[in-house]
C-alpha positions in Angstrom: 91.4 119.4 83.1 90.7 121.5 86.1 94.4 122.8 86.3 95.4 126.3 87.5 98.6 126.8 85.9 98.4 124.6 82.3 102.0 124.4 81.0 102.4 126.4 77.9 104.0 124.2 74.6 107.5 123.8 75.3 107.3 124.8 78.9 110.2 123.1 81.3 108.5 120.4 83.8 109.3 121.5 87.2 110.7 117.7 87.8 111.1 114.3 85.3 110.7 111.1 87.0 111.1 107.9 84.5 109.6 104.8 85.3 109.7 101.3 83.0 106.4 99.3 82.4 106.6 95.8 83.8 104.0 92.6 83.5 102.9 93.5 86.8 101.6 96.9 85.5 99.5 95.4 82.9 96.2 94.3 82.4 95.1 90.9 80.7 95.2 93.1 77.6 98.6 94.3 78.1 98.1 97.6 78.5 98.9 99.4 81.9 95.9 99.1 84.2 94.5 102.5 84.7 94.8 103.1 88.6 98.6 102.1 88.4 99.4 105.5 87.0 98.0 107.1 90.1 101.0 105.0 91.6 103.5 106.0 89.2 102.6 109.5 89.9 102.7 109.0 93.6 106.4 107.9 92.9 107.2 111.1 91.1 106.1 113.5 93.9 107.7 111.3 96.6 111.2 111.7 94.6 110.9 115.2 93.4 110.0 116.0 97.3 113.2 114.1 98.3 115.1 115.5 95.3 114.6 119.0 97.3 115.3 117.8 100.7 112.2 117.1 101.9 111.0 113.9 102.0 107.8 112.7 103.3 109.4 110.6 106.0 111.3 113.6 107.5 108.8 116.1 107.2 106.5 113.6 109.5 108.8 112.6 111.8 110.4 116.1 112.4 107.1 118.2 111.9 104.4 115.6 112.6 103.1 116.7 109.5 102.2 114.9 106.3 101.0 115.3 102.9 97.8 113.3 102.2 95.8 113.8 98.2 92.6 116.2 98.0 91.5 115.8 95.3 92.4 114.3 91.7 91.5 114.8 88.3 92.2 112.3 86.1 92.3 112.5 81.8 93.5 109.0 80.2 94.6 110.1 76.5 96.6 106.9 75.3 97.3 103.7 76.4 100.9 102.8 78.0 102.1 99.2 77.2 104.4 96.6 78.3 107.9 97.6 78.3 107.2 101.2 77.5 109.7 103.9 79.3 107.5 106.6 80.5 108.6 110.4 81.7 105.9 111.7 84.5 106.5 115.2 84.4 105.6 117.7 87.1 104.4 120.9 87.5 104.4 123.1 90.1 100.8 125.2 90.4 99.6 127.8 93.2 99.8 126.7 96.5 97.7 127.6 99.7 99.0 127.8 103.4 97.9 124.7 103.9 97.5 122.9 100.2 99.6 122.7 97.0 97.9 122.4 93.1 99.9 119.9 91.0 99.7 119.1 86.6 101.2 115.5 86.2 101.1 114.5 82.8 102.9 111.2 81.6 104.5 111.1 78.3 105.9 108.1 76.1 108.5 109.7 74.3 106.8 113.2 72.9 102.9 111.5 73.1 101.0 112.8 76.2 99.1 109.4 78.0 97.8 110.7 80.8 97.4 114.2 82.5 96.2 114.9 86.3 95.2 117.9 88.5 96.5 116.5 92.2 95.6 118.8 95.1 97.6 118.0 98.1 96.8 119.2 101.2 99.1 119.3 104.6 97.9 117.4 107.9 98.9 117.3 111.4 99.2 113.9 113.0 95.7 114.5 114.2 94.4 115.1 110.5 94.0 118.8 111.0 95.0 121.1 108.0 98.4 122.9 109.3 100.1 125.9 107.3 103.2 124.8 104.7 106.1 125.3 106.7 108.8 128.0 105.8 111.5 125.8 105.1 109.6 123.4 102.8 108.5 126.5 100.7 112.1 127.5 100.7 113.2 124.4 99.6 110.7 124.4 97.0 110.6 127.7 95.8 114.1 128.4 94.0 113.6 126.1 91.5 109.5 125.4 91.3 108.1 128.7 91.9 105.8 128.1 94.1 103.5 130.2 95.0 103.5 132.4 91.5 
């Protein structure tokens, strides 16, 4: 992993998002097909965005501005399997003006799956970078810390 800020043991996740395995998840094996966690972990920033007050949605249609992925490192540790609960858990790493550092890891219970390094960087409707806005880091920054 490529991360810049790796949790330390017992460190809090910035957010928990919990997501249940279904058939369509799974591969003929039965086992979640590997590019559906880069969905599930999608899901997990769109709701912990939300969670804070600002959703994708809003943030492009008041700012014209929108969050698109990097970059993306991906480690697979275990496999995740039909009917499995799973707890993405996010944390918040050093952000730019115009980019933010995520560490996703998905856990079963206390068994790490898979970890990622996402790097998200901000757009304008015309796909130029464009500085985080104020309020978006102040929404952010009480509870994630970002920026430390």
């Amino acid at each position: 992993m490529t991360s810049d800020r790796t949790p330390d043991a017992g460190s809090r996740p910035d957010h928990h998002f919990e997501i249940r395995i279904y058939y369509e998840d799974t591969d003929a094996a039965g086992i979640v097909y590997y590019a559906n966690y880069l969905k599930f972990t999608e899901r997990a920033r769109t709701e912990m965005m939300r969670e804070r007050g600002a959703s994708h949605e809003d943030l492009r249609r008041r700012d014209g501005l929108s969050f698109v992925v990097k970059s993306c490192a991906v480690d697979y540790h275990r496999p995740a399997k039909l009917d499995d609960i799973l707890d993405i858990r996010t944390h918040i790493g050093k952000t730019g003006g115009a980019s933010l550092n995520l560490l996703q890891q998905v856990f079963k219970g206390d068994r790490l799956l898979v970890s990622m390094d996402v790097r998200l960087a901000l757009l304008t409707s015309s796909m130029k970078p464009a500085r985080i806005p104020k309020a978006l880091i102040a929404a952010l920054q009480p509870q994630y810390g970002i920026g430390k």
